[in-house]
C-alpha positions in Angstrom: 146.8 339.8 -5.5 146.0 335.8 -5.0 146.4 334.8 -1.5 146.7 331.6 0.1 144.8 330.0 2.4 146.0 326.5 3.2 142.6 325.9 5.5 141.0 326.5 2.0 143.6 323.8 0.7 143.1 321.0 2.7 139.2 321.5 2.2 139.6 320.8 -1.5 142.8 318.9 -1.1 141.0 315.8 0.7 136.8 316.7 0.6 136.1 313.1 1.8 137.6 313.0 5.1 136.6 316.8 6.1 133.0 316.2 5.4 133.2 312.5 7.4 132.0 313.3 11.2 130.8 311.1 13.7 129.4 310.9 17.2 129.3 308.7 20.5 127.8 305.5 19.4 127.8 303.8 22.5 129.6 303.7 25.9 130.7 301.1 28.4 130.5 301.5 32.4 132.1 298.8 33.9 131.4 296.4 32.1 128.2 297.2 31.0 127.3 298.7 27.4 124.5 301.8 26.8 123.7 302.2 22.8 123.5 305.8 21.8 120.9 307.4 19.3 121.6 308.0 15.7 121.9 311.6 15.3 118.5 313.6 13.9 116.6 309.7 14.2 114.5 308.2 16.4 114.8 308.7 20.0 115.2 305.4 22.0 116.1 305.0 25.7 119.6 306.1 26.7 122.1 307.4 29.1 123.7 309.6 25.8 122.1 313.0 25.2 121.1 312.7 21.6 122.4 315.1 19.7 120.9 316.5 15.6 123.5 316.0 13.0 127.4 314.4 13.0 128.3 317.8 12.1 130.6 319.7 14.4 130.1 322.4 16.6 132.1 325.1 14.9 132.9 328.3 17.1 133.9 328.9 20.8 130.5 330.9 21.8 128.0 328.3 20.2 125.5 327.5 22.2 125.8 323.6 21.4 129.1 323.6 22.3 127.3 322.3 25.6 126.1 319.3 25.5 126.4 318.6 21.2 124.6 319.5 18.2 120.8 320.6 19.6 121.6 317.7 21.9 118.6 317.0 23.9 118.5 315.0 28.0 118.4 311.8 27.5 115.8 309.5 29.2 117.8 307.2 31.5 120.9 307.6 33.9 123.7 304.8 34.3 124.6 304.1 37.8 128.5 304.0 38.4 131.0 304.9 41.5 134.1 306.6 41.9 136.8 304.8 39.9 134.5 304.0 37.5 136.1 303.1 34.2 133.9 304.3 31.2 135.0 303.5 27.5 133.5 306.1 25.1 133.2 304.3 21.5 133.3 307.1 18.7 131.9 306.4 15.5 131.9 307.9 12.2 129.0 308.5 9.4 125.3 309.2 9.9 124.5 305.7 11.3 127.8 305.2 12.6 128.7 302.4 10.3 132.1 304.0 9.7 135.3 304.0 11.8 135.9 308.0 13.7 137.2 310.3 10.9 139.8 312.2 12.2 143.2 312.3 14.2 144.5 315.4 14.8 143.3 317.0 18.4 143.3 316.4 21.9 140.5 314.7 23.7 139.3 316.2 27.3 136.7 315.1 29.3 134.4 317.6 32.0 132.1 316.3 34.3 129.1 318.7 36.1 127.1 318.0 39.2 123.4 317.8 38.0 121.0 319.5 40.3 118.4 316.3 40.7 118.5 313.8 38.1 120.4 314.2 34.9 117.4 313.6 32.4 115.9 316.2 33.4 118.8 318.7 34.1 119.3 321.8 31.6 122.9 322.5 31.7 122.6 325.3 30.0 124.6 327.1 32.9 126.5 324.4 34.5 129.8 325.0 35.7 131.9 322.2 34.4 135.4 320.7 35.8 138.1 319.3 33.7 138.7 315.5 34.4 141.4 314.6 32.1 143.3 315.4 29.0 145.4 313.9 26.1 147.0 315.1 23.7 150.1 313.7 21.5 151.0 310.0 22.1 154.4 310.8 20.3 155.7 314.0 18.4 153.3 313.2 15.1 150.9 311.1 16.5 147.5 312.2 18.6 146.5 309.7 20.8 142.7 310.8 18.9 144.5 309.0 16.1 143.5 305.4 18.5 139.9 305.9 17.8 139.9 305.6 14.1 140.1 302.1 14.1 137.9 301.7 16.5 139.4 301.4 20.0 137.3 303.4 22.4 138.5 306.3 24.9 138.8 305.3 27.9 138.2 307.8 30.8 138.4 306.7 35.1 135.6 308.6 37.1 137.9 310.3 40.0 138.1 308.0 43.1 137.2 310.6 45.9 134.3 312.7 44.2 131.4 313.1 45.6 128.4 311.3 45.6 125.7 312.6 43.1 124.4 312.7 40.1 126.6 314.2 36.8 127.0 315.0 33.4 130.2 313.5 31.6 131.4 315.3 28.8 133.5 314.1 26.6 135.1 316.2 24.0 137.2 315.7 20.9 138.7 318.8 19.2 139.2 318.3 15.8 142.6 320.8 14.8 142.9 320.0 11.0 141.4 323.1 10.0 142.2 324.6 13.2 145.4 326.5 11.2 142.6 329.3 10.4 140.5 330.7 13.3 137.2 329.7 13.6 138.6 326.6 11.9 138.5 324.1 14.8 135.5 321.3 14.7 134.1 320.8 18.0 132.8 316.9 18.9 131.2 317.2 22.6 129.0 314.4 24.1 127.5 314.1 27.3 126.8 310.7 29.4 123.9 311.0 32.5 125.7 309.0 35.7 124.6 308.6 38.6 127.8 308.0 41.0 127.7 306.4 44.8 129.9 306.2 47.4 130.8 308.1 49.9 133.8 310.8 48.7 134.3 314.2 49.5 136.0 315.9 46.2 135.0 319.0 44.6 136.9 320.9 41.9 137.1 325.1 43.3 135.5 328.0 42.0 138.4 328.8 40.1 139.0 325.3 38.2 135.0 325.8 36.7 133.6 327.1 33.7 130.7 327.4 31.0 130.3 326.4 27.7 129.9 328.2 26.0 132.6 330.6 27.8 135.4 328.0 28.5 137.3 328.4 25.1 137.4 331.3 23.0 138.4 331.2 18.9 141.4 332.6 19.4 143.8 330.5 22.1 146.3 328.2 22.2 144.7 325.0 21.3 141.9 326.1 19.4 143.8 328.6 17.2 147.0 326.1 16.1 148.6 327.9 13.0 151.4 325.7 13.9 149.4 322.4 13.9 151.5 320.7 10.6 155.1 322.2 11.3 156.3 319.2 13.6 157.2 319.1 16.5 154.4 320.5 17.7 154.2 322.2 21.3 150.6 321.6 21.9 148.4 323.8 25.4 145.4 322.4 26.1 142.8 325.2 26.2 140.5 325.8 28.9 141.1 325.0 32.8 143.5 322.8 34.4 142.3 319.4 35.8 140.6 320.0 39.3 143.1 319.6 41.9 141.1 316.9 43.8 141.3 315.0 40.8 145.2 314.8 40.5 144.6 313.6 44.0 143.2 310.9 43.7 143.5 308.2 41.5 141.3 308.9 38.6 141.5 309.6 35.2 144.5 311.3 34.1 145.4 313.6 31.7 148.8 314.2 28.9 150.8 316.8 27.8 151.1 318.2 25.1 154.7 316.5 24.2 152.8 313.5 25.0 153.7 312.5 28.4 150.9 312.8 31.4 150.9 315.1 33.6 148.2 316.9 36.2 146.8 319.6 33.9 147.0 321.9 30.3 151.0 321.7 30.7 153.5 321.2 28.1 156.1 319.7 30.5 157.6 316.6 29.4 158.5 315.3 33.0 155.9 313.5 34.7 154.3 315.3 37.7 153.1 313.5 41.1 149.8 311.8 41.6 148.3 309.0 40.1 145.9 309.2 37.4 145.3 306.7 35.0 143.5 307.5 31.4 143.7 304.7 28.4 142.3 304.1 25.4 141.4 300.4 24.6 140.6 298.2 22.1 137.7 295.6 22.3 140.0 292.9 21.7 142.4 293.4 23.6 141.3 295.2 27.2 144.6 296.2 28.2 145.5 298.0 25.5 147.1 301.9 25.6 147.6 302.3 29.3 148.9 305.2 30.3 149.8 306.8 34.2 150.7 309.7 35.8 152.7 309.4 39.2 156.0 309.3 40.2 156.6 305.8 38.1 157.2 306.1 34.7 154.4 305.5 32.3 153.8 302.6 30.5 151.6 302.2 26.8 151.8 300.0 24.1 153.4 302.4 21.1 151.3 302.5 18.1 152.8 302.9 14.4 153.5 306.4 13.7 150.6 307.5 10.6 150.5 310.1 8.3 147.8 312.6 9.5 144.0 312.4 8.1 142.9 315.8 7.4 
């Protein structure tokens, strides 16, 4: 009997694009810029964890699904304080001469307290706390779909978090594959900050987890069999967004629809608070803006596109 396998399909269908990765080349905390490390070359100093190859992390119980590929501490922390904005500039090819490959999958960002300073902290164990989330800007289009020409993600530290030093992870999940299980490319980076201030939030013990540990192969939003029959009813996987983060005014997360709301819902209607979360483009610094609260949002609509797979 010949069977079908359409992850198989798109392998062969469009080689190019499934064999382009990337990584985070550089990053921006208010205002200033931090160069990253090319992946497997020479180590400089950075606030980036350096990580071995642009090759995804592929499966839910990998080890690197921590920090990155083999990713190693990096030498030097950035300073920033609560409401922080930090752009996060993905980049595509070994040297990161190329635009970010893909388009399809959410993008999340975790953050973990660092027991002393970050670049020497093994996070092997740490207990990470979900930030902010985004999903579908409309029903065909991932707002992931911003970074491919070249705008960065754009994610606000939470305005009441403690003081302290932490790991930011951010994390793109790469779902054009993800119709098979085990198919899903992981992309997770982590950023050493040092915040100030004076602010009292903490996720709970229930809104933490490891990685590996947080996702398994198998759950909504890793496992999409769904992913190319539009429209697409997308749950993010993992926890919700820490309660004192929809709290304050931090970064804020979307829906699956692709409307914000406080955590992995698909709920179109926005939910109180009043995060923000954008993606940007170097030109123009306004850019994608969108907010959760009681207001409704506003973002500048981008083109619909055809999926790169």
């Amino acid at each position: 009997m010949i069977t079908f396998n359409i992850a198989s399909f798109l392998f062969f269908l469009f080689p190019v694009s499934v064999l382009a990765h990337g990584f985070v080349g550089s990053v921006t905390i208010d205002g200033t810029t931090y160069q990253g490390n090319i992946p497997g070359g020479t180590t400089n100093p950075s606030v980036i964890r350096q990580v071995s190859t642009i090759d995804p992390v592929k499966g839910a119980t990998n080890p690197s699904l921590n920090c990155g590929m083999n990713a190693t501490e990096a030498s030097d922390v950035a300073n920033a304080n609560p409401s922080s904005q930090i752009l996060i500039y993905w980049v595509g090819g070994s040297t990161g001469d190329s635009n970010w490959p893909h388009n399809v999958g959410p993008i999340i960002h975790y953050m973990t307290k660092c027991s002393g300073s970050c670049s020497s902290y093994d996070s092997t164990n740490a207990e990470w706390f979900k930030i902010s989330e985004l999903g579908l800007e409309t029903s065909d289009t991932w707002y992931q779909a911003n970074l491919d020409v070249k705008e960065p993600a754009n994610v606000t530290i939470p305005s009441n978090i403690q003081p302290g030093d932490y790991l930011l992870r951010s994390e793109i999940i790469s779902l054009q594959l993800a119709v098979s299980v085990g198919g899903a490319e992981f992309y997770p980076a982590c950023i050493q900050l040092s915040i100030g201030g004076s602010g009292t939030g903490a996720p709970q013990s229930s809104e933490v987890c490891r990685f590996p540990g947080c996702y398994t192969d198998t759950e909504a939003g890793i496992y999409t069999p769904n992913i190319y029959n539009p429209p697409i009813n997308y749950t993010f996987p993992g926890p919700p967004v820490a309660a004192f983060v929809n709290a304050s005014s931090g970064s804020g997360s979307s829906s699956g629809s692709g409307t914000p709301s406080a955590a992995a819902t698909t709920s179109p209607t926005p939910s109180a608070g009043s995060q923000t979360c954008k993606l940007v483009s170097r030109s123009n610094p306004t850019g994608i803006v969108v907010k959760r609260g009681t207001n409704l949002r506003t973002h500048k609509r981008r083109p619909a596109r055809r999926w790169r797979y």
